[in-house]
C-alpha positions as CSV (number, residue, x, y, z in Angstrom):
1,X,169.6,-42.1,80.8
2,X,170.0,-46.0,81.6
3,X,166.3,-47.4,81.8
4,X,165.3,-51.1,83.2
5,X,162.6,-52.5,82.6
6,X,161.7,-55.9,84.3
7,X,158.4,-58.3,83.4
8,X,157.1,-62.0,83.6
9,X,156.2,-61.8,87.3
10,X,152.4,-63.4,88.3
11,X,150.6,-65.9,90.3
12,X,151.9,-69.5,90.4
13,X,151.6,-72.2,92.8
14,X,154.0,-73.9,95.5
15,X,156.3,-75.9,93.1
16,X,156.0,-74.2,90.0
17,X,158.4,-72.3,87.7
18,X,158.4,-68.3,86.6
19,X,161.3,-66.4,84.7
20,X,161.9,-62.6,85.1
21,X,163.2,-60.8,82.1
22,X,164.8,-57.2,82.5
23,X,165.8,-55.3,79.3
24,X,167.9,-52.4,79.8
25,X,168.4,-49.1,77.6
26,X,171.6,-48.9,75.5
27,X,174.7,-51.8,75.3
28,X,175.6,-51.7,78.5
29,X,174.6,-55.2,79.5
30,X,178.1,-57.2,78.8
31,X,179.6,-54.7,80.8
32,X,178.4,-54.5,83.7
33,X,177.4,-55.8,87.6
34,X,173.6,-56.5,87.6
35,X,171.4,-58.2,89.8
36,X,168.0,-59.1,90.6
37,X,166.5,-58.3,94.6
38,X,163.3,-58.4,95.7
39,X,161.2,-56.8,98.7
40,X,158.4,-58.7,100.4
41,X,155.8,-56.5,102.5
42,X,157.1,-55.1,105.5
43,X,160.9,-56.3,104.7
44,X,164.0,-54.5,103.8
45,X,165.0,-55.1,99.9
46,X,167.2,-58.3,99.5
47,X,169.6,-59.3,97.1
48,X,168.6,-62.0,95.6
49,X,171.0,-62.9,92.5
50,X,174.0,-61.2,90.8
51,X,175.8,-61.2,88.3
52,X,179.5,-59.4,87.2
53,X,180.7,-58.7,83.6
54,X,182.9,-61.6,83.8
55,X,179.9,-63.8,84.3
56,X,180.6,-64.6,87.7
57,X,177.3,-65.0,90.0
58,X,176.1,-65.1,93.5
59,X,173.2,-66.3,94.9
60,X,171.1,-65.7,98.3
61,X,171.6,-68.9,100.3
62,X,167.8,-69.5,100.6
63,X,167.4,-69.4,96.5
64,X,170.3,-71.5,95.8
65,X,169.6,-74.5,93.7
66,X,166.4,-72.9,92.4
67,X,167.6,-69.6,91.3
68,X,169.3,-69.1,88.1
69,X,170.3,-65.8,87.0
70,X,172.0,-65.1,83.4
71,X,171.9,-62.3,80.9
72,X,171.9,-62.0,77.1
73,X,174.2,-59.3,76.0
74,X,172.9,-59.0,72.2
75,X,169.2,-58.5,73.6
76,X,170.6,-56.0,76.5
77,X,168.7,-58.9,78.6
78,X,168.7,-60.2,82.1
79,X,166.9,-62.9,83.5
80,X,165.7,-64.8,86.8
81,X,165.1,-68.5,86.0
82,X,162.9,-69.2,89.0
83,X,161.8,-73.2,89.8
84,X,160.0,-75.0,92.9
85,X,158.9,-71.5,93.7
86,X,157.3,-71.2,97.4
87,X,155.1,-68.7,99.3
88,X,158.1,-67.1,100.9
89,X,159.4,-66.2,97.7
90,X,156.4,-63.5,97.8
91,X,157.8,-60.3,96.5
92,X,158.2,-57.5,94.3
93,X,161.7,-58.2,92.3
94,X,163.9,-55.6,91.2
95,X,166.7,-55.5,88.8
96,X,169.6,-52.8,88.9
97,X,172.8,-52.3,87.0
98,X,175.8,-50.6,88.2
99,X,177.2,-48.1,85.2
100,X,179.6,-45.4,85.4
101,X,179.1,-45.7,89.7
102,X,176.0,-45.1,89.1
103,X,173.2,-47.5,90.2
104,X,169.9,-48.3,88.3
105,X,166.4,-49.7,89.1
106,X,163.3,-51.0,87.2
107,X,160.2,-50.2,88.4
108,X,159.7,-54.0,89.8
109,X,157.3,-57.2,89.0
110,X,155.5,-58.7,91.4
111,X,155.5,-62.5,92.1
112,X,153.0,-64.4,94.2
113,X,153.1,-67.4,95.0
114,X,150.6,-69.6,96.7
115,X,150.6,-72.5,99.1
């Protein structure tokens, strides 16, 4: 059973910086797709950064430039560098990892930001 588990969300203000960590059960980080979304109240779940096993990434256009994703594959890790966070970047964030066609979910962290 593949298990995420994500952390590091919180309150910060306009401008200011968080990173989101997501460990994941078993070696199966260097291997794989994974990706970071998010859901704000009352919207559909959005990608918001991925990532492939070859390193290549993708970003949403409206986190580009602030956004950084990037994983560690000896700590099973992924992460969300976020900077010059602002309100509209309000949301529960997800990660997920696609192993064996099969897709996975943490539980989610929730990020506030205020004006």
């Amino acid at each position: 059973q593949v298990q995420l588990v994500e952390s590091g969300g919180g309150l910060v203000q306009a401008g200011g910086s968080l990173r989101l960590s997501c460990v994941v059960s078993g070696s199966i980080v260097s291997r794989n797709a994974m990706g970071w979304y998010r859901q704000a109240p009352g919207k559909q779940r959005e990608m918001v950064a991925v990532i492939t096993s070859s390193g290549s990434t993708n970003y949403a256009d409206s986190v580009k430039g602030r956004f950084t994703i990037s994983r560690d594959n000896a700590k099973n890790a992924l992460y969300l560098q976020m900077n010059n966070l602002k309100p509209e970047d309000t949301a529960v964030y997800y990660c997920n990892v696609l192993h064996l066609n099969t897709l996975y979910w943490g539980q989610g962290t929730q990020v506030t930001v205020s004006s």
